[in-house]
C-alpha positions as CSV (number, residue, x, y, z in Angstrom):
1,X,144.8,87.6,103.6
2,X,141.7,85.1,103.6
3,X,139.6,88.7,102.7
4,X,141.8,89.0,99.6
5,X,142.6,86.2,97.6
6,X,145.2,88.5,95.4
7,X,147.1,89.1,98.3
8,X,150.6,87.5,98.4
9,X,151.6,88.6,102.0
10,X,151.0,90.5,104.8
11,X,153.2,93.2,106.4
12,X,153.2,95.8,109.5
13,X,154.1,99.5,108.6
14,X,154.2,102.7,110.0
15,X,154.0,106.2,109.0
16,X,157.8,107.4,108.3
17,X,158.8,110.0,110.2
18,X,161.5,111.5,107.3
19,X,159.9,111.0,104.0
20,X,162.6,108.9,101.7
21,X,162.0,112.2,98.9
22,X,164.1,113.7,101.8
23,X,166.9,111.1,101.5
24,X,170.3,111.2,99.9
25,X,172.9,109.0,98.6
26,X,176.6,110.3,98.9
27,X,178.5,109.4,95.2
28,X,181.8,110.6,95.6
29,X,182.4,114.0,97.4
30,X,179.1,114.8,96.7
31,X,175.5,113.4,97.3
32,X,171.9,113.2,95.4
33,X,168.5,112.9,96.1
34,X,166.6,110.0,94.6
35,X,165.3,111.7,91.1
36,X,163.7,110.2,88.0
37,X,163.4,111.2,84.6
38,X,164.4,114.6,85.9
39,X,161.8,115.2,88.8
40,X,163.2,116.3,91.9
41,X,160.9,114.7,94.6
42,X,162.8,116.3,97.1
43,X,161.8,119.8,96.1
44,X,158.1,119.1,96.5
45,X,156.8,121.1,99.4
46,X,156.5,118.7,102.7
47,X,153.2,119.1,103.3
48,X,152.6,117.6,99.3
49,X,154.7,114.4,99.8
50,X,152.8,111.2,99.4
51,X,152.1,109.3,102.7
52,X,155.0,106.7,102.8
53,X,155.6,104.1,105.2
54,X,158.5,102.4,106.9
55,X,158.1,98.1,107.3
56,X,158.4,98.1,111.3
57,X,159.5,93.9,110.8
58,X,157.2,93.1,113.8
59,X,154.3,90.9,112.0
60,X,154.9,89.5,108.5
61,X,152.9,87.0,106.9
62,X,154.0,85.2,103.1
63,X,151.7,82.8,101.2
64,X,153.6,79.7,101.2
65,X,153.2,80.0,97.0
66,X,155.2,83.7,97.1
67,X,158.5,82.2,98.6
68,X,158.3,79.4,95.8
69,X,157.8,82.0,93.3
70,X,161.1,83.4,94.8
71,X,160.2,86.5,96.3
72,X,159.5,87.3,100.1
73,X,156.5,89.4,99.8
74,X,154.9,89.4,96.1
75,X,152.9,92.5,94.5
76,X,150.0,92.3,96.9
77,X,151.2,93.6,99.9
78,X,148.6,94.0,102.5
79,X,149.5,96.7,105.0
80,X,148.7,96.1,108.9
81,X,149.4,99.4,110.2
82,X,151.1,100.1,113.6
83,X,151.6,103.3,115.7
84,X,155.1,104.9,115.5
85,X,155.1,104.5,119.4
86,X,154.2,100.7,119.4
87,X,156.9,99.4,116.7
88,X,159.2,97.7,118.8
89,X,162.8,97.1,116.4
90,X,165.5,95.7,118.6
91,X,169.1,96.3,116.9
92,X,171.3,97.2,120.3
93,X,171.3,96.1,123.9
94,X,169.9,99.5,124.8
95,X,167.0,98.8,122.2
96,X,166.6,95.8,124.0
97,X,166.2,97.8,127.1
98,X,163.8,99.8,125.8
99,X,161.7,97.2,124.6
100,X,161.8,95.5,128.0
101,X,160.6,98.8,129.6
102,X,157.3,98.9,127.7
């Protein structure tokens, strides 16, 4: 964040493995894919998507001045990017296992 003076925090990512245009909300008896202004995102041929990434939660940094401001990460959002493999997210006992095995 010293490189970049706009930036108002730092956070790891990692390449999604199911794009959110491939997501769905259930309403009711039924469910819908996120849409805007009538575009259908998840009609787009996979291969077309836009690169999107999921926050793994291992390494975030806030300037002290974003969390006055009231937000937890700001506009600026500097990405430190992490392998899908190395993301270690412990929710479970078992993903506590795991995590101990690697």
């Amino acid at each position: 964040m010293l490189l970049n003076p706009q930036a108002t925090s730092l956070r790891s990512v990692t390449k999604t493995q199911e794009h959110p245009f491939r997501q769905w909300i259930k309403e009711g008896d039924f469910i819908r894919g996120f849409q805007q202004n009538n575009f259908e995102p998840y009609n787009i041929p996979r291969q077309e998507l836009p690169e999107s990434y999921f926050q793994t939660g291992d390494i975030e940094i806030i300037r002290r001045s974003t969390l006055v401001s009231g937000s937890i990460s700001g506009n600026n959002v500097i990405p430190l990017f992490i392998e899908h493999q190395d993301m270690v997210d412990i929710d479970t006992d078992n993903d506590w296992k795991d995590a101990e095995r690697k």
